[in-house]
Backbone bond lengths (Angstrom), bond angles and torsions (degrees), N, CA, C in turn:
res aa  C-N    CA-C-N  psi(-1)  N-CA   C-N-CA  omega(-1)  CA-C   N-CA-C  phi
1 X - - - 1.455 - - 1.525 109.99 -
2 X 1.283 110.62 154.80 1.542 118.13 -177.72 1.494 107.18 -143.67
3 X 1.784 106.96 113.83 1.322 116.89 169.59 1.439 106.64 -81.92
4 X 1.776 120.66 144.11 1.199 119.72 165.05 1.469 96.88 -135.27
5 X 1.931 103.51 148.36 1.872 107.47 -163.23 1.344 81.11 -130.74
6 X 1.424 116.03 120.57 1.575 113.17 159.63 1.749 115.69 -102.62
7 X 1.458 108.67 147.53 1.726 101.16 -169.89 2.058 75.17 -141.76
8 X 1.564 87.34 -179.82 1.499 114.02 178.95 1.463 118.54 87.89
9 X 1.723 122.68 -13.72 0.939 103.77 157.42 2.235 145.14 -47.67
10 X 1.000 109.11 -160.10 1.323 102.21 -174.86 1.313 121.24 140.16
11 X 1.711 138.27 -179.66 0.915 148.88 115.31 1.271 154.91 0.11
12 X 1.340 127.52 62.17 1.433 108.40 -154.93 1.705 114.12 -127.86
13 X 1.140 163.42 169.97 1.228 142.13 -157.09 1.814 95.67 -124.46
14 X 1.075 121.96 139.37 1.252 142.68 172.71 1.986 106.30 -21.30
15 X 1.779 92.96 117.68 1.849 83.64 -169.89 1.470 117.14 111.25
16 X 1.538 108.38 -50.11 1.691 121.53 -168.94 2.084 92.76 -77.20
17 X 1.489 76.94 168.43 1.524 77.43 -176.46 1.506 99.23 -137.15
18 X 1.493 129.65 164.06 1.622 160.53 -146.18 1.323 92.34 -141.94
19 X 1.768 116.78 133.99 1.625 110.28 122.50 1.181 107.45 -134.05
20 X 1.888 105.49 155.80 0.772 107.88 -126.62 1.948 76.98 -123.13
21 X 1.154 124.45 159.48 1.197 128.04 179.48 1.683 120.13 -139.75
22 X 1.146 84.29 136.54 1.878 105.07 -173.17 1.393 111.20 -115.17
23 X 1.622 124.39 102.76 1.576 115.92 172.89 1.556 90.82 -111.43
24 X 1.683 103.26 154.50 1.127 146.80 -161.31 1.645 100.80 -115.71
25 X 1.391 103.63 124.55 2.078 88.67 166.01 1.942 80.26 -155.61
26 X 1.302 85.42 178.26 1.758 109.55 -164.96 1.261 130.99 117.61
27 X 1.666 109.49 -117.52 1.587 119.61 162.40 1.115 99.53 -118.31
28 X 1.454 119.51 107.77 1.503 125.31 157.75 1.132 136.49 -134.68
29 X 1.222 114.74 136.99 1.697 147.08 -152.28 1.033 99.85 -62.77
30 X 1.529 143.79 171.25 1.109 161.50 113.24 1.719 127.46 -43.71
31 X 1.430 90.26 -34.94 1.826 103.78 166.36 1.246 90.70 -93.37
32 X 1.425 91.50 139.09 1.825 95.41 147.88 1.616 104.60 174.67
33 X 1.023 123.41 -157.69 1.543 127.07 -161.46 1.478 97.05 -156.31
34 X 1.580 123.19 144.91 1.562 115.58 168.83 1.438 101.39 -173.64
35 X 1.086 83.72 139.17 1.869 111.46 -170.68 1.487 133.29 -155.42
36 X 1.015 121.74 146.43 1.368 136.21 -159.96 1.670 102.65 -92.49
37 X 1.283 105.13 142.65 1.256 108.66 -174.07 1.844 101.01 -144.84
38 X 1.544 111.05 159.53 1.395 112.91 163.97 1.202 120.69 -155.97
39 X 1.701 101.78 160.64 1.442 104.64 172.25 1.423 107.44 -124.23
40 X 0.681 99.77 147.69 1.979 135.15 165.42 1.732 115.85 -83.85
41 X 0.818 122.98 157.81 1.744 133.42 -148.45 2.306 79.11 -91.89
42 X 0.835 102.68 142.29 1.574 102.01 172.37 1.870 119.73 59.17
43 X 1.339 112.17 -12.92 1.440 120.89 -175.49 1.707 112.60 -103.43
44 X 1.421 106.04 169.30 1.454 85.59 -176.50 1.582 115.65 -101.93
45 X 1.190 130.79 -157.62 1.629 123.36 -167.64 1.659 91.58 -82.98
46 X 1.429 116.53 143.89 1.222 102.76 147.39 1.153 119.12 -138.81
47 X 1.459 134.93 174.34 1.169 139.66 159.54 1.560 124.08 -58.90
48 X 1.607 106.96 127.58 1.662 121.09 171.18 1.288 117.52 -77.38
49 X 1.424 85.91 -59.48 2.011 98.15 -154.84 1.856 81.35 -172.10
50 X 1.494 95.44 151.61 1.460 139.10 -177.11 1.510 111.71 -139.29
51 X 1.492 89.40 146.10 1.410 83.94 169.88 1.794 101.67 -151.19
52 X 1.485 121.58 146.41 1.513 111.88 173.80 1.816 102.47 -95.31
53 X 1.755 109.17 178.73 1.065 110.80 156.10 1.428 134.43 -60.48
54 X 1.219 99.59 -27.48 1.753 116.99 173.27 1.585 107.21 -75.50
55 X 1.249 128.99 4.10 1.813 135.75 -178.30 1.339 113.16 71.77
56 X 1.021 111.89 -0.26 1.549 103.68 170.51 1.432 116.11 -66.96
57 X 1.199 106.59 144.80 1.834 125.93 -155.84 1.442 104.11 -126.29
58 X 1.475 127.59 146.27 1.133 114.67 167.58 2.159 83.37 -149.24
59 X 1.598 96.02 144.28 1.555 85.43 165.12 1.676 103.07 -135.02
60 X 1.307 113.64 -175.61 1.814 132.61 172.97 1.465 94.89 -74.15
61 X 1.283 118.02 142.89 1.464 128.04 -174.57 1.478 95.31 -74.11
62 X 1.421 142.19 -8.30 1.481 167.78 -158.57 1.521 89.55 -79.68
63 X 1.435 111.19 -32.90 1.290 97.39 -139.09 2.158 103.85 -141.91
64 X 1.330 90.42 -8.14 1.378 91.79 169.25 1.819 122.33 -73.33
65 X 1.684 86.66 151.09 1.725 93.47 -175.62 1.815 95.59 63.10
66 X 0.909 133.36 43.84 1.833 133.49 153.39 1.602 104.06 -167.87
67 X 1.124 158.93 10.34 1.152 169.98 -122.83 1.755 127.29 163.77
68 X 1.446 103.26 108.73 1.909 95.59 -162.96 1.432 82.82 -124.40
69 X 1.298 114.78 141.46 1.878 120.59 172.13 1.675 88.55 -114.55
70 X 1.194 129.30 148.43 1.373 150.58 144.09 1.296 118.24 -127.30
71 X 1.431 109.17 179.02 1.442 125.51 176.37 1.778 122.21 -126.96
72 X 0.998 118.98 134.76 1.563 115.55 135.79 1.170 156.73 -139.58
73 X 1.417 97.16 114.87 1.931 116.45 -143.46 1.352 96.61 -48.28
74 X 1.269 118.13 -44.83 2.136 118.84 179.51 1.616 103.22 -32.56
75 X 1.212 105.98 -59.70 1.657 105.72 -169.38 1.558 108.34 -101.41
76 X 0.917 126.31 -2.80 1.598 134.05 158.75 1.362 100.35 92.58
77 X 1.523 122.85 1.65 1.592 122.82 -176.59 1.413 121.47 -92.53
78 X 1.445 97.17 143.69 1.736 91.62 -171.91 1.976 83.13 -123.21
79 X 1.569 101.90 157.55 1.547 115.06 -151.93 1.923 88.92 -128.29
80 X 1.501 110.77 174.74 1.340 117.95 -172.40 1.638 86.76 -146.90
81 X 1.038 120.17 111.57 1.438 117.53 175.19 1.498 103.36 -102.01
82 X 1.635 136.54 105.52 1.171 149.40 -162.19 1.521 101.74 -124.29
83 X 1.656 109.51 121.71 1.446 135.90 -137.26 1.755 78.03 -134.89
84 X 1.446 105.79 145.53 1.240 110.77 144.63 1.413 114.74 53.41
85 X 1.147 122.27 47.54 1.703 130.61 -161.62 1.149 113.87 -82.72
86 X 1.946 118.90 132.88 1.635 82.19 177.74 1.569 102.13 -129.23
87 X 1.153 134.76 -161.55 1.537 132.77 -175.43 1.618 112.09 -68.64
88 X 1.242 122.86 5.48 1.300 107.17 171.60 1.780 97.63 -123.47
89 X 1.063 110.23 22.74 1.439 101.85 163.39 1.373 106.67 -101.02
90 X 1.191 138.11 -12.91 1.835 132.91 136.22 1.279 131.67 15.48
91 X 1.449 123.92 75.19 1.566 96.16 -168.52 2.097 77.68 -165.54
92 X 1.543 90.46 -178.76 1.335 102.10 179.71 1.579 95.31 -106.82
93 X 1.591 119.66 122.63 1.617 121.98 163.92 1.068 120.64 -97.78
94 X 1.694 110.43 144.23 1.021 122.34 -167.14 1.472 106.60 -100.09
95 X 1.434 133.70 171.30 1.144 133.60 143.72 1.559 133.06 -95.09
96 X 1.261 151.78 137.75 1.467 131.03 -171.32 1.090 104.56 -141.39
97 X 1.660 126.24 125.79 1.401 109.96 175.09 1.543 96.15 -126.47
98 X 1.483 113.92 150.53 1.425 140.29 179.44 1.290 123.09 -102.23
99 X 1.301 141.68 82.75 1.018 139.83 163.89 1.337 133.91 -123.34
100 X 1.379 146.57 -175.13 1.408 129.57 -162.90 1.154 125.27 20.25
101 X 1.103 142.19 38.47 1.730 152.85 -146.89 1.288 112.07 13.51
102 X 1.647 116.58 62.00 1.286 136.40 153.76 1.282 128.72 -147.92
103 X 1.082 132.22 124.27 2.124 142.60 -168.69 1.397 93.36 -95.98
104 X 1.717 97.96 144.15 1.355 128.74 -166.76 1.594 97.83 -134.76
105 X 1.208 109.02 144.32 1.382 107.26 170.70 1.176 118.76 -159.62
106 X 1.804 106.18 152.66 1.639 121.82 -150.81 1.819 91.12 -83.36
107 X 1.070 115.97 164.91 1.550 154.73 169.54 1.606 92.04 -47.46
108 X 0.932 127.49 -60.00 1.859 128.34 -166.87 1.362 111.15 108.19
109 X 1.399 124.41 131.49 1.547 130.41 136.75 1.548 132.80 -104.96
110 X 1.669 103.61 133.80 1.189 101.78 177.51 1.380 140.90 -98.01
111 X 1.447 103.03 134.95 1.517 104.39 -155.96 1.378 92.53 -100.14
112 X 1.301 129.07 139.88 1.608 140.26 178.29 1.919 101.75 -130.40
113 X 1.598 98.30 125.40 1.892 105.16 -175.34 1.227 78.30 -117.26
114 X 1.743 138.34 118.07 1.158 157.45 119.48 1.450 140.83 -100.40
115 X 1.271 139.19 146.58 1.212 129.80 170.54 1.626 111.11 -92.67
């Protein structure tokens, strides 16, 4: 089994930026895949940004050039560095990690961009 705890969400006013953090504890792989995901009040979940163990990155065109995901394998946490935020990036994020050909997923934090 694999617990994942995401914190750093919050409040932030149109422009300001969040990161957002995902730790990993249990049994965990060396392979794996993990990415941030969100939902919006009435919309469905979607995908932000991914990332593999090998660093390959993929993000939502939503979200390129303002949004950096990394990792660090030491502490097993992978981060969402969110730049330039604006009111429709609003939503509760998830964390998801992929490994042994099974996804785990964090509790959610909610990020709110208001003035």
């Amino acid at each position: 089994q694999v617990q994942l705890v995401e914190s750093g969400g919050g409040l932030v006013q149109p422009g300001g930026s969040l990161r957002l953090s995902c730790a990993a504890s249990g049994m965990i792989f060396s392979i794996y895949t993990m990415g941030w995901y969100r939902q919006a009040p009435e919309k469905q979940r979607e995908l932000v940004a991914r990332i593999t163990s090998g660093g390959s990155t993929n993000y939502a065109d939503s979200v390129k050039g303002r949004f950096t995901i990394s990792t660090d394998n030491a502490k097993n946490t992978v981060y969402l560095q969110m730049n330039s935020l604006k009111p429709e990036d609003t939503a509760v994020y998830y964390c998801e990690r992929i490994q042994g050909g099974r996804n785990y997923w964090g509790q959610g934090t909610q990020v709110t961009v208001s003035s």
